[in-house]
C-alpha positions as CSV (number, residue, x, y, z in Angstrom):
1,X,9.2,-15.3,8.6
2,X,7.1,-18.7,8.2
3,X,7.0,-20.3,5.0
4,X,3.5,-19.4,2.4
5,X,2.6,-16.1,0.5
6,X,2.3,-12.9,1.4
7,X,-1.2,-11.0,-0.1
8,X,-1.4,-7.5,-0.6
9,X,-4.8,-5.5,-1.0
10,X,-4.0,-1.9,-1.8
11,X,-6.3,1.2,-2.5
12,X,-4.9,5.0,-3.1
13,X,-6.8,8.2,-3.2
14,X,-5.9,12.2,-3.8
15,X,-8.6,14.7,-3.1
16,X,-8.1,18.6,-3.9
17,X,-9.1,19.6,-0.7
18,X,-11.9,22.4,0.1
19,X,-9.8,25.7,-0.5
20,X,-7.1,24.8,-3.3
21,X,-7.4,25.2,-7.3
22,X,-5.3,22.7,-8.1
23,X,-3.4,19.4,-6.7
24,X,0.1,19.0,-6.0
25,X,-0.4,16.0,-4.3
26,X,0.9,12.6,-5.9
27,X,0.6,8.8,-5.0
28,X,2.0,5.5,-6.7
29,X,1.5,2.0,-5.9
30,X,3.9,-0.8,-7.9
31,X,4.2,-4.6,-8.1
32,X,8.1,-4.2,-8.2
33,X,8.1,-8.1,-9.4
34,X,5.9,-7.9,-12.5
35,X,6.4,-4.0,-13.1
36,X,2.9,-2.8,-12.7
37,X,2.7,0.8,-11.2
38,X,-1.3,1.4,-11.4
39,X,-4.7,1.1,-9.4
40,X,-5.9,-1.9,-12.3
41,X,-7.1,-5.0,-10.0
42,X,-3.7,-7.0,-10.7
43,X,-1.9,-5.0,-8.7
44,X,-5.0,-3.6,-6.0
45,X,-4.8,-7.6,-5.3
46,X,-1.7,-9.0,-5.4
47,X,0.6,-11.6,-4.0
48,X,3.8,-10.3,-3.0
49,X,6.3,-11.3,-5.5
50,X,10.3,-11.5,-5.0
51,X,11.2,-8.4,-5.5
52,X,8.0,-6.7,-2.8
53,X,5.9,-4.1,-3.7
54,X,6.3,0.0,-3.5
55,X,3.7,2.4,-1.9
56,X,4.4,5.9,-2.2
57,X,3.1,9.5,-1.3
58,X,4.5,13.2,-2.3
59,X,3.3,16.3,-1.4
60,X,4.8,19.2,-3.6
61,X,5.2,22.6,-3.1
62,X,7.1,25.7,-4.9
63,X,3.8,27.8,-6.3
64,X,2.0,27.3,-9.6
65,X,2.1,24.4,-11.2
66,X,5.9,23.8,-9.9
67,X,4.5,21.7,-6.8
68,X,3.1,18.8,-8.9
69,X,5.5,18.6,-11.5
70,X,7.7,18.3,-8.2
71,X,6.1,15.5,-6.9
72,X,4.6,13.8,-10.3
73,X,8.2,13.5,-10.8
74,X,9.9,11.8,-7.8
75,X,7.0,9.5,-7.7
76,X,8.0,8.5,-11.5
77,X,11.6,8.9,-10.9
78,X,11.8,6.7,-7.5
79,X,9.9,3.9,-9.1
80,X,11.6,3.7,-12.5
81,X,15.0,3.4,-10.6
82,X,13.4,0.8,-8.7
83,X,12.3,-1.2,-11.7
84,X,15.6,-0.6,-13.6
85,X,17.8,-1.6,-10.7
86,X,16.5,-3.5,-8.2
87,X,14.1,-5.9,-10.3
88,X,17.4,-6.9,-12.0
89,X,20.1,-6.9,-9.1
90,X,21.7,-10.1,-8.5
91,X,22.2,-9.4,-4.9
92,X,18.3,-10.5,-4.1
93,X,18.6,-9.3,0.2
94,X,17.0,-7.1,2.3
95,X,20.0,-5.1,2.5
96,X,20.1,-4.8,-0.9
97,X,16.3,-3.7,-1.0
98,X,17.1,-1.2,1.8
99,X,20.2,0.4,0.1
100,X,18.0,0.6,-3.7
101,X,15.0,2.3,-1.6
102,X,17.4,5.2,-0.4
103,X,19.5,5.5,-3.6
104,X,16.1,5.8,-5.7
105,X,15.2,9.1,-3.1
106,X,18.8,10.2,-3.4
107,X,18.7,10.2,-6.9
108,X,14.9,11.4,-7.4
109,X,16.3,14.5,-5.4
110,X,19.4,15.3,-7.9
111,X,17.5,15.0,-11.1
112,X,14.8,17.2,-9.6
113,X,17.5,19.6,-8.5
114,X,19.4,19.9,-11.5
115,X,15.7,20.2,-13.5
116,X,15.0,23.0,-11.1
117,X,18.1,24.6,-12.4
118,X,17.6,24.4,-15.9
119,X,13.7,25.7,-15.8
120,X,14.0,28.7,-13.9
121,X,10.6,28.8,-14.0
122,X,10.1,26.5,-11.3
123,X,13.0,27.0,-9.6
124,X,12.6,26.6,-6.0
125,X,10.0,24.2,-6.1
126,X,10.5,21.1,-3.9
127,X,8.3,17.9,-2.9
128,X,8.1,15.5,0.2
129,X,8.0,11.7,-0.1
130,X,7.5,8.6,2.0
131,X,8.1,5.7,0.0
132,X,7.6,2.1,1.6
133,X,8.5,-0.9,0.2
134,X,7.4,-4.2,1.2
135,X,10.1,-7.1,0.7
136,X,9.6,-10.6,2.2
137,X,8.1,-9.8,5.5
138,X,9.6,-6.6,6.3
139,X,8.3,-2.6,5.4
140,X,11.4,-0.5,4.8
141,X,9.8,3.5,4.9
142,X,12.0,6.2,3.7
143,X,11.3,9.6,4.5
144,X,12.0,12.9,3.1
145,X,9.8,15.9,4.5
146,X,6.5,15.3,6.6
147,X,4.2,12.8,4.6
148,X,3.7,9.9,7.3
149,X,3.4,6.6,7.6
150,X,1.7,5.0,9.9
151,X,0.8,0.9,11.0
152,X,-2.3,-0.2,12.1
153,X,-2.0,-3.6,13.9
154,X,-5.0,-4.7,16.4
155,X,-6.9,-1.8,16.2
156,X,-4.3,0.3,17.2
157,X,-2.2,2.7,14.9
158,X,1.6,3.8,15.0
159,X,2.7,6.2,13.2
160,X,6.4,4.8,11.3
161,X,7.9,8.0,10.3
162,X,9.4,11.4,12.3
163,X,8.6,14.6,10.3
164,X,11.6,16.4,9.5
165,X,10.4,19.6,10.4
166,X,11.0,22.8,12.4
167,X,8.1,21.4,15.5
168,X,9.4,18.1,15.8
169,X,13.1,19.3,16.0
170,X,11.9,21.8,18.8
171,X,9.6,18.8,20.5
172,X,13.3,16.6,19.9
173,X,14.8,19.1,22.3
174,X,12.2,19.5,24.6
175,X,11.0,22.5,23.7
176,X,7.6,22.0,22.8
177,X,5.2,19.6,24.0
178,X,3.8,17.4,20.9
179,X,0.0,19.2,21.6
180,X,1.8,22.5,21.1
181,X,3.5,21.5,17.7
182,X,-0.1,20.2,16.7
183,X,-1.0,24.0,17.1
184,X,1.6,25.9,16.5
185,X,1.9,28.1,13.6
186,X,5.3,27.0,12.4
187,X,3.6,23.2,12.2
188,X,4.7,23.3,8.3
189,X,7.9,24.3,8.0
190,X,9.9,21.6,7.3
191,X,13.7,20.9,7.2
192,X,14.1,19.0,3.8
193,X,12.8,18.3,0.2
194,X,13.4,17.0,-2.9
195,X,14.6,19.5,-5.5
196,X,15.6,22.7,-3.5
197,X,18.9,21.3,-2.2
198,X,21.9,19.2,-4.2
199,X,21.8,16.9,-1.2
200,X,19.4,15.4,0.9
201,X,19.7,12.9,4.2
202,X,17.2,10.3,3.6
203,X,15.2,8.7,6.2
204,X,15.2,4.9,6.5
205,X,13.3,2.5,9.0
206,X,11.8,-0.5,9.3
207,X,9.1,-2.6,10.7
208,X,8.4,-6.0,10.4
209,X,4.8,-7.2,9.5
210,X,2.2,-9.2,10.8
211,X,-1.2,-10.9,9.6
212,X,-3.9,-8.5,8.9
213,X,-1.3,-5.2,9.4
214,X,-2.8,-2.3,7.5
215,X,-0.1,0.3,6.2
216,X,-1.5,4.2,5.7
217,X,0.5,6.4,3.9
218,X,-0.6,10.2,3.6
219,X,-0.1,14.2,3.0
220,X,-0.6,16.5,6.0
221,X,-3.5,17.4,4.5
222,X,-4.8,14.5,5.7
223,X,-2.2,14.1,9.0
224,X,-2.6,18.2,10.2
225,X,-6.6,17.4,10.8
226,X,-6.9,13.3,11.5
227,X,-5.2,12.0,14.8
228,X,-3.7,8.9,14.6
229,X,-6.2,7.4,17.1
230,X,-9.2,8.3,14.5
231,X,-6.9,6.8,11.6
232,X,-6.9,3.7,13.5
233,X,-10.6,3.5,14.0
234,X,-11.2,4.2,10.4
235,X,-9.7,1.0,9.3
236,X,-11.4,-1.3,12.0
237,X,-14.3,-0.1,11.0
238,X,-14.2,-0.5,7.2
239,X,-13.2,-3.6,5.4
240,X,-13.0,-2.4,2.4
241,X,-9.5,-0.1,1.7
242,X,-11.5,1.8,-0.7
243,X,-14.0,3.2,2.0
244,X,-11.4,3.5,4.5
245,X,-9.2,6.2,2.0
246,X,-12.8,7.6,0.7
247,X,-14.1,8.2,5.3
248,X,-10.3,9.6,6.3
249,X,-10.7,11.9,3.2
250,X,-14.2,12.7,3.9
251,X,-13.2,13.6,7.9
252,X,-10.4,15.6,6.8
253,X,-12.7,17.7,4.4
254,X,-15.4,17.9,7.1
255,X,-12.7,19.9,8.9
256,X,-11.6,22.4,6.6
257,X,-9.7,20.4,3.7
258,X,-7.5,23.5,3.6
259,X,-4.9,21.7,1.5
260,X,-4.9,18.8,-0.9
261,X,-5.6,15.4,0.6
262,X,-3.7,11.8,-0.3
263,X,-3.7,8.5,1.6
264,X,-2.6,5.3,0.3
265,X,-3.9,1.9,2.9
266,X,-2.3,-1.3,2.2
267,X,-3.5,-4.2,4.1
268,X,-1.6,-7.5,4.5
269,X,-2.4,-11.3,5.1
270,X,-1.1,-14.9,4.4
271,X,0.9,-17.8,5.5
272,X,3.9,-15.8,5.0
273,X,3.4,-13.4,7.7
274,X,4.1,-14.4,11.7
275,X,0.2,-13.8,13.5
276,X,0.2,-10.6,16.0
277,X,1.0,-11.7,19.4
278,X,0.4,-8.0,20.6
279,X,3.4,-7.4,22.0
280,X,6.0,-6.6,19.1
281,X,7.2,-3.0,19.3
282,X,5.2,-1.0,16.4
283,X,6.7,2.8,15.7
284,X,9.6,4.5,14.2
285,X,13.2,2.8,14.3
286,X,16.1,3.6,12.3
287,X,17.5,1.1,9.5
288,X,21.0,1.3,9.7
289,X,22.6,0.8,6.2
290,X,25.8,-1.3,6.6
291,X,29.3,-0.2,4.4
292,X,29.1,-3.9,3.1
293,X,25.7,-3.9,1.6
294,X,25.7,-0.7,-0.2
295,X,29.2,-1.7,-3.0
296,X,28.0,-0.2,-6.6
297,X,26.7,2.7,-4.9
298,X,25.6,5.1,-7.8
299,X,26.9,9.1,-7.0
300,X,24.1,11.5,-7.6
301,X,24.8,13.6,-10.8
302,X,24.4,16.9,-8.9
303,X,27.6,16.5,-6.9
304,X,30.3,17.9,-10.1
305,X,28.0,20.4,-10.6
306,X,29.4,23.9,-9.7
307,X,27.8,26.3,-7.8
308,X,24.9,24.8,-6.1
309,X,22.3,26.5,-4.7
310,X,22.9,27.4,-1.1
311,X,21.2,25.0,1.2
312,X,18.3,25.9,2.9
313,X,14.8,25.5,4.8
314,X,11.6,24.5,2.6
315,X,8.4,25.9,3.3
316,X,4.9,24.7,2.2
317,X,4.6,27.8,0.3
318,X,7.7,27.0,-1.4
319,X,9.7,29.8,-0.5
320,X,12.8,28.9,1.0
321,X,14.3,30.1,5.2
322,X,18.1,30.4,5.0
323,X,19.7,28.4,7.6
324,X,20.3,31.8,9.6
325,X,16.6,32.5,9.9
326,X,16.3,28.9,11.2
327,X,19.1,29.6,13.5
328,X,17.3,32.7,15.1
329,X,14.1,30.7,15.3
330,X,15.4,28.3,17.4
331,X,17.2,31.0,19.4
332,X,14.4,32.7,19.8
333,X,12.4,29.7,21.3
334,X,15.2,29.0,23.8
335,X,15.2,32.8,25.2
336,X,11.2,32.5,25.0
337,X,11.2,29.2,27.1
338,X,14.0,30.9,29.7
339,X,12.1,33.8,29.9
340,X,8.7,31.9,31.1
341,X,10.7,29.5,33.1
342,X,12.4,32.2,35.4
343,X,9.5,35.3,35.2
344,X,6.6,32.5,36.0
């Protein structure tokens, strides 16, 4: 990191999409320094303060109105825990930073479990999030569901995050072929959420910055119809954040908008960030947490609770797959990939 600020420009926008009533989608963006979580132009321009800046998309789901409680929630639960804890900690690292991104997540996820439990009437509903926070010169992304993050950086986007779902696991073990997940019909089952399950293994990367980097953060309402390619030729051809949200939106609509659409871009600049020299590696890569820098780790206030829910598979719809009938999915894409291997 060179010495000199860090500026952040930052627009977010949530459409309903062309075939949904209502939106379950949510987005937050937060000065973590001064404690602004809000669109107002302090924080759409502002420096990067000592304690970074938060950028966060959820996408709930559980039927009703249980989806945007869902995510309304772990957006305003992540962020608070943020600003309680982290603007205050005395251990001011990286480290630190990384370990209070994943405990917020953890934590989001317990309250919104035991919530769950104690309103049966929205039991079962569930929410993705990517949550990025910007400290210093680094983006630490952490992941639960299949929200995305991606980097542009010369013209070129990256996408940051691996979707946790059902595809990617079968494209993991060579299975399918990433155009087939793009098509498949299982595309939206994914593997985790917050709320359905006491527990939850959080995703954390990281990426460090460069001058002029744009971050974009979205739903797969936005992801399922926009390759990354077009995502990275929206932003070199817009300047203005605003327009670039307001053309992916548009595109994505143009194609069916069948579910609620968010993005979030985030473009950074300054002295304090190294100039592209267009050969650092852009993409996913896992933070790993160290035993040292996570001491006064807080335990999620699920784990005394008796009888938890039995873990399970989250889809869009909100309905949950029992780990059996995941089992027997994959099983059944093994014997169908055997079959075609040795009758073709």
């Amino acid at each position: 990191m060179t010495n000199g600020p860090v500026h952040v420009s930052v627009f977010g926008k949530t459409d309903l999409g062309r075939s949904r009533d209502h939106n379950e989608d949510t987005f937050l963006v937060a000065d973590l320094s001064t404690g602004k979580a809000s669109l107002q132009p302090d924080v759409r321009e502002h420096e990067l303060g000592p304690r970074g800046s938060l950028f966060m998309v959820a996408d709930g789901m559980g039927g009703a109105a249980a989806g945007e409680i869902a995510s309304a929630m772990a957006a305003d639960m992540i962020c608070r825990h943020l600003m309680d804890t982290w603007r205050t900690d005395p251990e001011n690292t990286p480290e630190r930073f990384a370990f209070r991104m994943k405990e917020a997540v953890e934590l989001a996820n317990g309250e919104l479990f035991t919530y769950a439990r104690e309103h049966p009437e929205v039991r079962g509903m569930g929410t993705t999030v990517t949550a990025a926070g910007v400290y210093r010169a680094d983006l630490y992304v952490t992941q639960i569901g299949d929200s995305r993050a991606y980097l542009v950086r010369d013209g070129h986007a990256s996408q940051l995050t691996r979707d946790q779902s059902l595809t990617q696991r079968l494209v993991d073990a060579g299975e399918l072929t990433e155009e087939e997940a793009e098509h498949s019909e299982r595309r939206n089952i994914i593997l985790q959420a917050l709320g359905p399950d006491a527990h939850v293994k959080v995703d954390l990367s990281h990426q460090p910055l460069r001058q002029n980097d744009v971050l974009v953060i979205c739903s797969d309402g936005l992801s399922g119809l926009v390759k990354r390619e077009e995502i990275g030729e929206m932003v070199g051809r817009h300047e203005a954040l605003a327009d670039v949200c307001g053309a992916l939106i548009d595109l994505a609509n143009e194609r069916g908008g069948p579910d609620n659409i968010t993005v979030i871009a985030a473009r950074f600049r300054g002295e304090g960030l190294e100039p592209s020299d267009g050969e650092a590696h852009v993409g996913y890569r896992t933070f790993a947490m160290d035993p040292a820098d996570v001491s006064g780790e807080v335990t999620s206030p699920v784990e005394a609770m008796p009888e938890p829910i039995a873990p399970g598979v989250v889809a869009p719809t909100g309905a949950g797959i029992r780990p059996a009938t995941l089992v027997m999915l994959a099983v059944g894409f093994v014997i169908l990939a055997l079959f075609l291997l040795f009758v073709l």
